[in-house]
N, C-alpha and C positions, 0 to 999 in steps of 0.2 A: 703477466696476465692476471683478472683480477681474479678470485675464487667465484663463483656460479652464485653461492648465496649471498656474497658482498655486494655483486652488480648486483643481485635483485632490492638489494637494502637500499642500494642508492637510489636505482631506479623509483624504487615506490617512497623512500625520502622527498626526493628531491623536484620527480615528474610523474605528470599523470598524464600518461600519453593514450591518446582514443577516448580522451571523456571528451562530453559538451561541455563537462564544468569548466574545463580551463584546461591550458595547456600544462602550466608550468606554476610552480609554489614558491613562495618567497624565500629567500637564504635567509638562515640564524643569523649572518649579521645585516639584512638591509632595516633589520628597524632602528639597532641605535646606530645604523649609518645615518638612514633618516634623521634621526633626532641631532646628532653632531649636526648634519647638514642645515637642518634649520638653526643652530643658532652661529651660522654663516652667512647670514643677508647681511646686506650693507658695505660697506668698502671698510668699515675699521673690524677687519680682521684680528683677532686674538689668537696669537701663536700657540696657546696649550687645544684651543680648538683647532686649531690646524693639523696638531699633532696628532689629536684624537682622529681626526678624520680621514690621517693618513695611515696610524696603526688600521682600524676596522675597515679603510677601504682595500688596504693591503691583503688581510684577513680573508674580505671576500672576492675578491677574484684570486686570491691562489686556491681556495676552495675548488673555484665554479672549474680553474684550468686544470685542475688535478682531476677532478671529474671526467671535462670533458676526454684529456689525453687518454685516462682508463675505458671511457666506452670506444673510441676510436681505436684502442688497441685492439677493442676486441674484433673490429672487423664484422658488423653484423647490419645484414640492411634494417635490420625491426629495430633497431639502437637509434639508426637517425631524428626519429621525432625527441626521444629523448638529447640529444647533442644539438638541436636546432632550440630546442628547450633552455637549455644551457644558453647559449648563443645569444638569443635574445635577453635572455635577463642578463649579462653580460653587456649589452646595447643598451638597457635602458639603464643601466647603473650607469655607466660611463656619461650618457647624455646626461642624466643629471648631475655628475660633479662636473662636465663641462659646462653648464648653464651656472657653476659660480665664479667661475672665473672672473675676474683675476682672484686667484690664490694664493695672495702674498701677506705678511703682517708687515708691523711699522720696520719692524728693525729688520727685516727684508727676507726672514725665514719664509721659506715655499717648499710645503708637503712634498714626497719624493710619490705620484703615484704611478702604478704600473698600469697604465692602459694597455688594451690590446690591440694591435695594429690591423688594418683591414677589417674589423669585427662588421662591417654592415658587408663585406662580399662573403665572408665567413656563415655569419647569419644568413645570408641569400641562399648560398650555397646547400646550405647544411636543409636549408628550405626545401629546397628543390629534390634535394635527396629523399625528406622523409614524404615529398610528397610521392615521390615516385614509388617509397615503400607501399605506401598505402595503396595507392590505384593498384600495382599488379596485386598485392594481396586481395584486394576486391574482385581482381577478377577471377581470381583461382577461388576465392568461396563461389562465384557465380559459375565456374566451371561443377564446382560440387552440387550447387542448388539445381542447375539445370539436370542432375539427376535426383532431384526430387527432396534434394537436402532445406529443408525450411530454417530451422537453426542459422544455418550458413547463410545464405537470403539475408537474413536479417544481420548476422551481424556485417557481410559488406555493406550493406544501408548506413548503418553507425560506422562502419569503416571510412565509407564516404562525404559522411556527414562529416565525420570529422576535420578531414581533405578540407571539404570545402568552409568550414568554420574558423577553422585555422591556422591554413596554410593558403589554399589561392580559390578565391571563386569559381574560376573557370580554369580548369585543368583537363584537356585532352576531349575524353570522353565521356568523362564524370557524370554530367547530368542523363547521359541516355541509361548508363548504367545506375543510377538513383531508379531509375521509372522500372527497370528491370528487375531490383533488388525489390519492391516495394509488392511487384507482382509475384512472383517466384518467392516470397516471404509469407505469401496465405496460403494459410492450411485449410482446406476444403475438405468440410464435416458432414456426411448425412450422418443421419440418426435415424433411427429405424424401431417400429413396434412391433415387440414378437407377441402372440397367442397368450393372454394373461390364464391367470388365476386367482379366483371363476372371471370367466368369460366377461361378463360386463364391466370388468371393472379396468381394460385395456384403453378402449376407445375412452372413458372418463380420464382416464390417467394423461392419453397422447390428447387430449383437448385442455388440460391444463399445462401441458408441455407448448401447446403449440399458439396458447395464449399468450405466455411468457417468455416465448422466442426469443424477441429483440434482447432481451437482457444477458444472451449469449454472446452474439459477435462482440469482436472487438476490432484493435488495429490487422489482428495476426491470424484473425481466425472466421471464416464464413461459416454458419451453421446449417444445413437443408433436412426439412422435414419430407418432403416428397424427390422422388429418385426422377430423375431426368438423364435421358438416354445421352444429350449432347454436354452432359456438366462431368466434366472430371474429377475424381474425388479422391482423398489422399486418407482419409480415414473413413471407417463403418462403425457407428456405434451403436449394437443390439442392446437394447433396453425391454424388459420382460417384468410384469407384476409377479413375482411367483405364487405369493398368497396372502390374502386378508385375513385377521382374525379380530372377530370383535364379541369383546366381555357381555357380561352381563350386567343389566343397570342396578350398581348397590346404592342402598337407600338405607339411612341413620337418621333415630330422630332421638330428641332430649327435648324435658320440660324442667321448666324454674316456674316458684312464685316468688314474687314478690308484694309483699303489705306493707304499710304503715299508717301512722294516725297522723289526721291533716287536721290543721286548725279551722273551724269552718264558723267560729264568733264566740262569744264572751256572754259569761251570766252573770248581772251584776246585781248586790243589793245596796241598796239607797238608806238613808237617815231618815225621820222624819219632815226635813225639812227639802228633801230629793236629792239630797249632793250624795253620792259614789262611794261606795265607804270599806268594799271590797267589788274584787274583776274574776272570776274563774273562766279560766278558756274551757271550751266547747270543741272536743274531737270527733272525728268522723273517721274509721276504720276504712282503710279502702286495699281492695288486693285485684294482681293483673297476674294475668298466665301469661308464659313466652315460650313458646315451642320452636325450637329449632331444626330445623331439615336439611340434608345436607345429602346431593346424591355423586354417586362417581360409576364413569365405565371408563374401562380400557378398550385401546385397540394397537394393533399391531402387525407389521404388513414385512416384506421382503422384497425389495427392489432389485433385480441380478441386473449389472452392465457391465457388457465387454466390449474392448475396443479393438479393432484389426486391422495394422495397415494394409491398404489397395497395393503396394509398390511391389510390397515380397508376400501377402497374403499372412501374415503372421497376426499372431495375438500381442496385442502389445498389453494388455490388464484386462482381469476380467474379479469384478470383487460381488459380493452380496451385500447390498447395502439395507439394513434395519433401519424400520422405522416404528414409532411410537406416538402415540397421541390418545393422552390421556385427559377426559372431561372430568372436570368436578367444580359445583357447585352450591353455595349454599344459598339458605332463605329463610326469614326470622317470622312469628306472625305473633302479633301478640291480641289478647281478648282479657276482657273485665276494663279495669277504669285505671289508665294510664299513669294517671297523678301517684301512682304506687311505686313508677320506675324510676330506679337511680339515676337512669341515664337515659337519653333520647332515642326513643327505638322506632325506626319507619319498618311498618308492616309492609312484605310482599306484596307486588300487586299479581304474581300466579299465583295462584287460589291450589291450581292441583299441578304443580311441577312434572317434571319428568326430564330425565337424559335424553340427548341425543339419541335419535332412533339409527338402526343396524346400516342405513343406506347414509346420512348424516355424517357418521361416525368414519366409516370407510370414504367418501369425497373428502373428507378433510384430513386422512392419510394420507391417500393419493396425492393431495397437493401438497405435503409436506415431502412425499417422492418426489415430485418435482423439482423444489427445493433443494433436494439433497441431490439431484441429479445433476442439478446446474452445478452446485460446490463442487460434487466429483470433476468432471468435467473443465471447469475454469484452473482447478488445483494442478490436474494430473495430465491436463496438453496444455499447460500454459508454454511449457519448451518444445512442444511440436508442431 
């Protein structure tokens, strides 16, 4: 019998049983079987390529059958998709060295290869089984989910997704238990606003919640803002402002000058005959103030959300979520005569600035709680 962590090495080698990706992974030797295989067309056969293709065909089915014999020793139904895995790529090697046939050189040498006999009732077989693994596993998570198990829901869905991807379209009862996994796999959320602090900044907060709703559901998860006596619900999530604090508006200022001497034309004197005979330039002194303004407030709030499940009345998290939002802003202005600045400077067009006022400051908290409410929430029930 094999060791526990050797099957698992093989298993996760060799098959990837329950994904959409695929069933089953190539064997180390199908590419330079591949490769030998292709330089096999044509009827004039060269005996050292025959030979190659009967060493790595060799190679790869005693691989694939030592495999399969070890998971069939082990006697386990959750092994069949893995040995139906097997199975078929075992079919499709085979179908391909029988698509070169004839397999002979001139001087009449023919590969010794080991086919496996029956392999398509084999592959059927092994078919059948792993389907049949799958359905009652699907139905025992849906025995679990009908007690309210979500997790479980969902993964008979992928269980049966599976089934039906590939192994058989239509298998028993598969599709009614699809539509049953799909319902019994949403999680049903109200959300609920407790009594803030202070008082008006509750209803501001659940009105940015409840503007950005939609950005909550998904495949797994309904969210409800208002409680309805006929909706059953699988979690509660209390949400409470606990408190605003918002700074005071600091205000910094700084002055530069800048001057220089601009050319503004030439003095020139002449000969007596008018020709040019010296040029002195002509400067104009010019300076510009730059005053710089620069204001900032803080603010800083306390979001509490705890969550409970309906089932068993429990807390399942309850955290304090900080939040922060910090204004700062600056603004340049500059006076006297421009031609003085090094560089391009466009003057403010607010004349008397100012921070965000106290009510300002705190809405644009609030919706960064929101924010933060959704991350919590999408984060910490994405598995329930």
């Amino acid at each position: 019998m094999l060791k526990p962590l050797l099957l698992c090495a093989l298993i996760g080698l060799f098959v990837a049983c329950n994904q959409p990706k695929g069933v089953f992974q190539e064997s180390p030797y199908d590419s330079e079987l591949n490769r030998v295989a292709n330089s096999l067309t044509g009827t004039n056969k060269k005996t050292k390529h025959l030979r190659g293709l009967e060493t790595v065909f060799q190679q790869a089915q005693h691989l694939d059958l030592v495999l399969v014999d070890s998971l069939l020793e082990e006697n386990r139904p959750d092994l069949w998709p893995a040995v139906n895995a097997l199975y078929r790529r075992l079919q499709i090697r085979q179908r391909k060295i029988t698509a070169l046939q004839p397999l002979r050189a001139k001087n009449g040498y023919e590969p010794t290869l080991p086919f496996v006999p029956n392999i398509a009732e084999k592959e059927a077989e092994s078919r059948r089984n792993a389907a049949t693994y799958l359905y009652d596993k699907a139905q025992k998570l849906l025995v679990e989910a009908e007690k309210g198990n979500r997790p479980a829901a969902r993964e008979a869905l992928f269980t049966l997704q599976d089934l039906k991807q590939h192994y058989y379209l239509y298998w028993e009862n598969a599709n009614a238990l699809l539509d049953s996994a799909r319902i019994l796999g949403v999680s049903h959320i109200l959300l609920t606003n407790l009594p803030a602090t202070p008082p008006w900044t509750g209803p501001v907060f659940w009105k940015e919640v409840s503007a950005q709703s939609r950005r909550l559901n998904d495949e797994w998860h309904t969210y409800y803002f208002t409680f309805s006596p006929n909706q059953p619900y699988d979690y509660v999530v209390e949400c409470q402002v606990k408190s605003i604090q918002v700074g005071s508006e600091s205000r910094s200022e700084s002055t530069t000058t800048e001057e220089k001497d601009i050319e503004k034309g030439f003095e020139e004197k002449k000969d007596t005959v008018g020709n040019v005979i010296e040029r002195k330039p002509i400067y104009e002194h010019v300076k510009a103030e730059i005053r710089k303004l620069s204001l900032s407030r803080r603010a800083e709030g306390v979001l509490a959300v705890a969550v409970h499940n309906i089932h068993d009345n429990a807390l399942v998290l309850s955290k304090n979520l900080p939040v922060f939002y910090n204004y700062s802003a600056d603004f340049t202005y500059v006076s006297g005569d421009q031609r003085a600045l090094s560089s391009s400077i466009i003057s403010s067009a607010d004349l008397y600035p100012s921070a965000p006022s106290e009510d300002r400051m705190s809405e644009h908290l609030l919706g960064d709680m929101q924010s933060d409410l959704f991350y919590f929430l999408k984060k910490h029930l994405v598995k329930r």
